[in-house]
C-alpha positions as CSV (number, residue, x, y, z in Angstrom):
1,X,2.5,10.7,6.2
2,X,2.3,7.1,6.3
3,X,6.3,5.7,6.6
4,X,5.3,2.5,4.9
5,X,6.5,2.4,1.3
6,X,4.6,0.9,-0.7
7,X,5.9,-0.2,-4.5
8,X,3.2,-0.6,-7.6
9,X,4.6,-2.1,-10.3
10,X,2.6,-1.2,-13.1
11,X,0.9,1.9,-11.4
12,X,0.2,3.9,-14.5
13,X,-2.1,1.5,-15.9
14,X,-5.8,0.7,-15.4
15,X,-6.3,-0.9,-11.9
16,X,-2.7,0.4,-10.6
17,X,-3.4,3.9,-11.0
18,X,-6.8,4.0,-9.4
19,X,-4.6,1.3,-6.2
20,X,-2.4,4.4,-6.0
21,X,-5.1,6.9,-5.5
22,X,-6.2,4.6,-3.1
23,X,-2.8,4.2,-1.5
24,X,-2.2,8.3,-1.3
25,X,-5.3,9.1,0.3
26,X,-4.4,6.9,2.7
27,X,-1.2,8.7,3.2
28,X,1.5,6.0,2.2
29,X,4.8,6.8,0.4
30,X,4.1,5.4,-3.2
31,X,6.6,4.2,-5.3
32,X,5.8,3.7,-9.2
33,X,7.7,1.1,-11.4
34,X,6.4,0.7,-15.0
35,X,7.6,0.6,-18.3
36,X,4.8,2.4,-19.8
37,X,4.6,-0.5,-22.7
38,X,0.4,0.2,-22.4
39,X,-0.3,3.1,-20.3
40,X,0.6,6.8,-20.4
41,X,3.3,9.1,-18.0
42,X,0.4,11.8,-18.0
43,X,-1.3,9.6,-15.8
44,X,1.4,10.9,-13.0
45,X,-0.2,14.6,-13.6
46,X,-3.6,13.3,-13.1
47,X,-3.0,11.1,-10.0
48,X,-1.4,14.0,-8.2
49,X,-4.7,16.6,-9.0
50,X,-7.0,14.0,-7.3
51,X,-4.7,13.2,-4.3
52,X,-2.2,16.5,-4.2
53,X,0.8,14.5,-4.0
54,X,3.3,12.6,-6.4
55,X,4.2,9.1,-6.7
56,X,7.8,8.7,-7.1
57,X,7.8,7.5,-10.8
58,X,10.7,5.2,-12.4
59,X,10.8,4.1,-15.9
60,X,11.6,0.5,-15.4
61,X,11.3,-3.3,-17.3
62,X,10.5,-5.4,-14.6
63,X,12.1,-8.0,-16.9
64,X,15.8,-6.1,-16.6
65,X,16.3,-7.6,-12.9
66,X,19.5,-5.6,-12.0
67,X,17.4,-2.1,-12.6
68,X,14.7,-3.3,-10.5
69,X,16.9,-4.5,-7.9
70,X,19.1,-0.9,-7.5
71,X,15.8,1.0,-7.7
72,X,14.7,-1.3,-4.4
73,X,17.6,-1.2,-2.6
74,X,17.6,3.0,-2.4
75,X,14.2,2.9,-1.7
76,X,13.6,0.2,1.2
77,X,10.5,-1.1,0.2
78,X,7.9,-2.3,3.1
79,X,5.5,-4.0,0.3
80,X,5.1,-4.6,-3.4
81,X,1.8,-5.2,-5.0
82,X,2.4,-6.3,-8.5
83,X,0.0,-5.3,-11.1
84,X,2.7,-5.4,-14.4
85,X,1.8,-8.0,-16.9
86,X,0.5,-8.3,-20.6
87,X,-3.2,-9.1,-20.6
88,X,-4.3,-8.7,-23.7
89,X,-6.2,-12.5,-24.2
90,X,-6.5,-12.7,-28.5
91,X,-3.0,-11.4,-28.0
92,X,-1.5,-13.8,-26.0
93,X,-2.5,-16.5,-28.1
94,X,-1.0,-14.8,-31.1
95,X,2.3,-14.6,-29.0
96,X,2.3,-16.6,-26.3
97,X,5.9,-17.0,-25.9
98,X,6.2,-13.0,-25.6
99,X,3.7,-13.5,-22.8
100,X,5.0,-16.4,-20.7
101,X,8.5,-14.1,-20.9
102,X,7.2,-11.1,-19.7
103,X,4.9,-12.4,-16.9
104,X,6.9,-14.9,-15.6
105,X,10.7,-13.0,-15.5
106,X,9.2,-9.9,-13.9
107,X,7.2,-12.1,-11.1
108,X,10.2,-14.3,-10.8
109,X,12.9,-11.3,-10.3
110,X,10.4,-9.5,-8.1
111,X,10.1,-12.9,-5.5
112,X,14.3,-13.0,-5.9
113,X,14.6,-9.6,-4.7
114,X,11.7,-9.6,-1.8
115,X,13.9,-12.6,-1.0
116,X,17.1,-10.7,-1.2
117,X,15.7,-7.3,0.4
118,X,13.5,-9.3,2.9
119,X,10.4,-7.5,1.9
120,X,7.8,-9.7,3.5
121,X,4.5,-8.2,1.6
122,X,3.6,-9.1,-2.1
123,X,0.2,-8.2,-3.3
124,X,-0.4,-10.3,-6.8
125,X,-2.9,-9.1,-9.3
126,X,-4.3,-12.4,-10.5
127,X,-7.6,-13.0,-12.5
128,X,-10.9,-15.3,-12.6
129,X,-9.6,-16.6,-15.6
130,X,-7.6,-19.1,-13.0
131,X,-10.9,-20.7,-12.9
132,X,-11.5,-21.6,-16.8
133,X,-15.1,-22.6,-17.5
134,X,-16.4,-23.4,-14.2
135,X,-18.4,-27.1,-13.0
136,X,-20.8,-24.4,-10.6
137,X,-21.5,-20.8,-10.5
138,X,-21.0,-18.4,-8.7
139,X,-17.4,-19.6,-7.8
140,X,-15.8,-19.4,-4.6
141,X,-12.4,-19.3,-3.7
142,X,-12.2,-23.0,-3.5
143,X,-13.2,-24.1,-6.5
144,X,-10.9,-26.2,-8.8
145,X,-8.6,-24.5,-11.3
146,X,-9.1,-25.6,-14.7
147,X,-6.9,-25.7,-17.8
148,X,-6.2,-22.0,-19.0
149,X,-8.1,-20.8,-22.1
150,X,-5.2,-19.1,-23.3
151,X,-1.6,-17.7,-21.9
152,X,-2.4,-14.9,-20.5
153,X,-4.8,-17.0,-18.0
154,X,-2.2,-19.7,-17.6
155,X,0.6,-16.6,-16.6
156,X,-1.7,-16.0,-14.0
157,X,-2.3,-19.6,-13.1
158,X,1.3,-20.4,-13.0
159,X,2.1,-17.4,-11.2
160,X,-0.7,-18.3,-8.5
161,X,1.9,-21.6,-8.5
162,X,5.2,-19.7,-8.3
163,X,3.7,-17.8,-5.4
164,X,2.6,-20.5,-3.3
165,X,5.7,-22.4,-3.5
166,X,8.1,-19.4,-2.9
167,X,6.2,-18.8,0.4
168,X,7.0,-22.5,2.1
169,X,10.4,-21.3,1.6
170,X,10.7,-17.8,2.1
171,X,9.5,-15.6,4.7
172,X,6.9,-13.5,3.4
173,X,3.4,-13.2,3.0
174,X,1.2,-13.6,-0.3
175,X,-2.5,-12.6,-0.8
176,X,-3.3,-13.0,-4.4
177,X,-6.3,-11.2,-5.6
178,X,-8.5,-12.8,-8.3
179,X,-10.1,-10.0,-10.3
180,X,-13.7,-10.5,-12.0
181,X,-14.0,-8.0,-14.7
182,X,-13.0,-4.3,-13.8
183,X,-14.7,-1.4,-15.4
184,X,-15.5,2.0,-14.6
185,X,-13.9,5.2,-13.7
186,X,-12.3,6.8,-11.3
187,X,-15.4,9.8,-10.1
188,X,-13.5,12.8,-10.6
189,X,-13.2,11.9,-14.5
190,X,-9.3,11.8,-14.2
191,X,-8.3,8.3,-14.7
192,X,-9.7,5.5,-16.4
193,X,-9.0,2.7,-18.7
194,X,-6.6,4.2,-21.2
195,X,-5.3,1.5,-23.0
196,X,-3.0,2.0,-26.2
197,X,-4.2,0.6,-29.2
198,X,-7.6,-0.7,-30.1
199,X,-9.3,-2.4,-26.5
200,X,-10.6,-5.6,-26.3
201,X,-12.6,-5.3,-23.1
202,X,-16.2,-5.3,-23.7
203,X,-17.1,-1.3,-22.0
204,X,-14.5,0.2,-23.5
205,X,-15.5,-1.2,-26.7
206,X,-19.1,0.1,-25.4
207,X,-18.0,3.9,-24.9
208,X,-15.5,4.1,-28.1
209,X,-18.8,2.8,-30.1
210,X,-21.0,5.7,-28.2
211,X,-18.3,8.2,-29.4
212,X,-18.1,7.8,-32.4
213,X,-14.6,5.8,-32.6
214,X,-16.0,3.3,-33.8
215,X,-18.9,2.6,-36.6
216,X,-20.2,-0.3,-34.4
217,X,-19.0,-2.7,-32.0
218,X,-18.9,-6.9,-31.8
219,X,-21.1,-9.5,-29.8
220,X,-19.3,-12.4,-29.8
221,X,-21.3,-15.4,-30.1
222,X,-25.3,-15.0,-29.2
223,X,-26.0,-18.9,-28.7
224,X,-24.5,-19.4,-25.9
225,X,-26.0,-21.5,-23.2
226,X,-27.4,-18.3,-20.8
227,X,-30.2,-16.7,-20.8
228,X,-30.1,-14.1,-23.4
229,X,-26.9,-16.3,-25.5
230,X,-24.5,-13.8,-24.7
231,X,-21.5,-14.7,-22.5
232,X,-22.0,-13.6,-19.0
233,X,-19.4,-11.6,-16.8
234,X,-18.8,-9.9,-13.5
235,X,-18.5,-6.8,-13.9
236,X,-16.5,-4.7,-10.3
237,X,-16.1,-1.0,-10.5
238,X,-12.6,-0.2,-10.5
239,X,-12.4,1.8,-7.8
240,X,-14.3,-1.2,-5.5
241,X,-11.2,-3.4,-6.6
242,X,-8.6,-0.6,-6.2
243,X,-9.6,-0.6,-2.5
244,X,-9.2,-4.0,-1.7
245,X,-5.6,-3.7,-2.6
246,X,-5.6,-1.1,-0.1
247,X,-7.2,-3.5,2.6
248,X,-5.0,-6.5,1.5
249,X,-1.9,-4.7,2.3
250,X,-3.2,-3.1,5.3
251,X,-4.4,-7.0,6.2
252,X,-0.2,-7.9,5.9
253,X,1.3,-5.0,7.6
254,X,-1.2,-5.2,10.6
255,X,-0.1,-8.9,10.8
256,X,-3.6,-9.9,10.4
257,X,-3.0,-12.5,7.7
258,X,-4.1,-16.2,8.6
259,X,-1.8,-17.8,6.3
260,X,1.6,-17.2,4.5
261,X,-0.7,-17.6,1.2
262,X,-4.0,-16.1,1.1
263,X,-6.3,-15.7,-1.9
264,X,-9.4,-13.6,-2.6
265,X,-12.2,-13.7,-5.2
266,X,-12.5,-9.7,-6.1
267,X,-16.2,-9.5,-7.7
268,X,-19.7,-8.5,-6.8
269,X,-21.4,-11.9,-6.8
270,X,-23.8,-10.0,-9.6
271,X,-23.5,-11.8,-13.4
272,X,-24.0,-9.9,-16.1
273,X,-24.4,-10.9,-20.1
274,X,-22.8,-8.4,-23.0
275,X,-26.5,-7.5,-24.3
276,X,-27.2,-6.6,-20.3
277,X,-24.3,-4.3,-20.6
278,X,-25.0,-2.8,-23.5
279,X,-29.0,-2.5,-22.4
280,X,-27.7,-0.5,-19.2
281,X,-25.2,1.3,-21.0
282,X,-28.4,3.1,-22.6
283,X,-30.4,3.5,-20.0
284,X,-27.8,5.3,-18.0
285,X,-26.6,7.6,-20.8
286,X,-29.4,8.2,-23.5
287,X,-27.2,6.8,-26.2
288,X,-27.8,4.2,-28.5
289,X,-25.3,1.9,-29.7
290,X,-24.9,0.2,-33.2
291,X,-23.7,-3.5,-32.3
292,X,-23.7,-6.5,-34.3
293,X,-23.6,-10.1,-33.2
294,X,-20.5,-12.0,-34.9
295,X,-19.7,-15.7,-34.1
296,X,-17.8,-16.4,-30.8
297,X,-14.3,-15.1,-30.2
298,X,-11.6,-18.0,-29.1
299,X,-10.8,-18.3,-25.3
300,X,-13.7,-16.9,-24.1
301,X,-15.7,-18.8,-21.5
302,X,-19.0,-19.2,-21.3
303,X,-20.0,-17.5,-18.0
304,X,-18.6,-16.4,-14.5
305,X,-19.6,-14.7,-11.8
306,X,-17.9,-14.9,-8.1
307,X,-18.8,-16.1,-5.0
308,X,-18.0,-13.4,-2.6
309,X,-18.9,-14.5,0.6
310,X,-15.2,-15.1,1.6
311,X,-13.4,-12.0,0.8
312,X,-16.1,-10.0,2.2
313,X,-16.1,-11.5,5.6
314,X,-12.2,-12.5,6.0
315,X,-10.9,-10.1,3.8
316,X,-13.2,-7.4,4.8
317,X,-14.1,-5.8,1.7
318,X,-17.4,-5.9,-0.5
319,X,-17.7,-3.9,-3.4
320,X,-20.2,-1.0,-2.8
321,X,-20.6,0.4,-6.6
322,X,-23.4,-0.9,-9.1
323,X,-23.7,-0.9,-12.8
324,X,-25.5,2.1,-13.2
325,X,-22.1,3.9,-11.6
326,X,-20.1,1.7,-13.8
327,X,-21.6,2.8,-17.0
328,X,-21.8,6.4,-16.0
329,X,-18.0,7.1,-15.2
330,X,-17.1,4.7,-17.8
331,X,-19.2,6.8,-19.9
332,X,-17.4,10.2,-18.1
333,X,-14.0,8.6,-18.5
334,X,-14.4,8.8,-22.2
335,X,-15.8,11.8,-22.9
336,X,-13.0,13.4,-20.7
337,X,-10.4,11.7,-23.2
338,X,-12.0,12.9,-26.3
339,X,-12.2,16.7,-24.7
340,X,-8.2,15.4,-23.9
341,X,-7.4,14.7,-27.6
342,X,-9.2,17.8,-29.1
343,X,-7.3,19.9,-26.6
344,X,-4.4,18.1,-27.9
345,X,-4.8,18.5,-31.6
């Protein structure tokens, strides 16, 4: 076994619990922190059938600094890579203080006890929404942050802040990974997105719709300026942005890193519009989806799509999986949860 430890805040959610898949099979000690305020403890049972081993699990508010600091002083932590955070985006503008709280506290206490515990590898979850709506597409890692579009974007953009100061004064190393717009499903139909409550993300919307769960979905806005009027997105398997976590850590620990703060665009360089989605979403699984097209949603942008040239020659990662793969475990992932629930009832 691997005797790095590695700490995932977060790690029963989406992205975390495909990163600690990832981490496993690669034969480090896991450690799980999360509060399980939008994920589900099951997902323990199903990480350990894909991998054969256990993550060591502790029910944990990042926000309550003096649990989080006891849990990391037993455990000697080598790295943290810090996925917790609300990220619902209509939601954050409904409570944006709630937001600002939650995101900024647990980042903050996390920095004061890698500072304490001199744990010199943090790996932050960040997002494109850093970027806003772009002056050029596809954006690189260079390009100008703009004003957020809502909280949730600006707790990332502030973080991005928080992080770059603390490391001109701490010793550690950063790499913040910007996310485009994760999807899919882990291949073994295990894990997936499981969120709690009604989802806002566009392909979990999709599936629910070719369920049944829902009569029909929502196009926001169809006169948009692109090329079909819907908003336009890149869309990165899950598991493609799960490994770079992998490779960012490994990029720290190695001492590879060329900078105290580094930052990577996580995306395929491939934009892709909602009706584009929902086109390939059919093709790939024979069902036809009831939609309609509503007027636009507030906070979303326009279009973005990454420039990946950077991350896939420093960083050393390219994501491998297209859409059709996206749409088919996606697809998968949701029919495993409805066998899930009938089992249940």
């Amino acid at each position: 076994m691997n005797t790095k430890k590695i700490l995932v805040t977060g790690g029963t959610g989406y992205i975390g619990s495909h990163t600690v898949v990832e981490l496993l099979q690669k034969d480090y000690d896991v450690y799980i922190i999360d509060n399980l305020s939008n994920s589900h403890a099951e997902v323990l049972d199903s990480i350990e059938k894909i991998t054969g081993r256990r993550p060591f699990f502790a029910n944990i508010d990042l926000v309550n600094k003096q649990a989080v600091n006891e849990f990391i002083r037993v455990h000697s932590i080598d790295a943290i890579i810090h996925f917790a955070a609300f990220k619902n985006v209509g939601e954050s503008v409904n409570m944006p203080l709630e937001y600002y709280r939650n995101n900024l506290f647990s980042l903050i206490n996390l920095l004061e006890l890698c500072r304490e515990h001199k744990i010199k590898n943090f790996v932050f979850s960040s997002s494109c929404s850093v970027y806003g709506q772009p002056d050029r597409l596809p954006i690189d890692e260079f390009a100008e942050t703009k004003p957020a579009q809502c909280p949730y974007a600006n707790t990332k953009k502030i973080g991005e802040d928080i992080l770059k100061d603390t490391v001109k004064a701490v010793d550690m190393n950063v790499i913040s990974l910007r996310y485009f717009n994760p999807v899919g499903a882990h291949e073994s139909g295990l894990i997936g997105e499981y969120p709690i409550g009604a989802p806002l993300s566009l392909v979990p919307v999709v599936t629910q719709t070719a369920i049944g769960k829902r009569a029909a979905m929502k196009v926001f806005g169809s006169d948009y300026n692109t090329p079909d009027g819907s908003c336009i997105r890149d869309y990165i398997h899950v598991v493609d942005i799960a490994a770079a976590h992998v490779v960012a850590i490994e990029r720290m620990l190695n001492g590879k890193s060329k900078d105290k703060y580094e930052l990577f665009n996580l995306g395929t360089g491939n934009g892709l519009s909602v009706f584009e989605i929902i086109h390939s979403f059919e093709k790939v699984t024979g069902v036809k989806l009831n939609y309609e097209v509503v007027a636009r949603r507030e906070g979303d942008v326009e279009q973005v799509y990454a420039d990946t040239t950077y991350a896939n020659t420093e960083l050393g990662w390219k994501a491998v999986r297209g859409i059709n793969e996206m749409m088919a475990t996606a697809w998968a992932w949701e029919k495993a949860l409805q066998h899930k629930s009938a089992v249940k009832a």
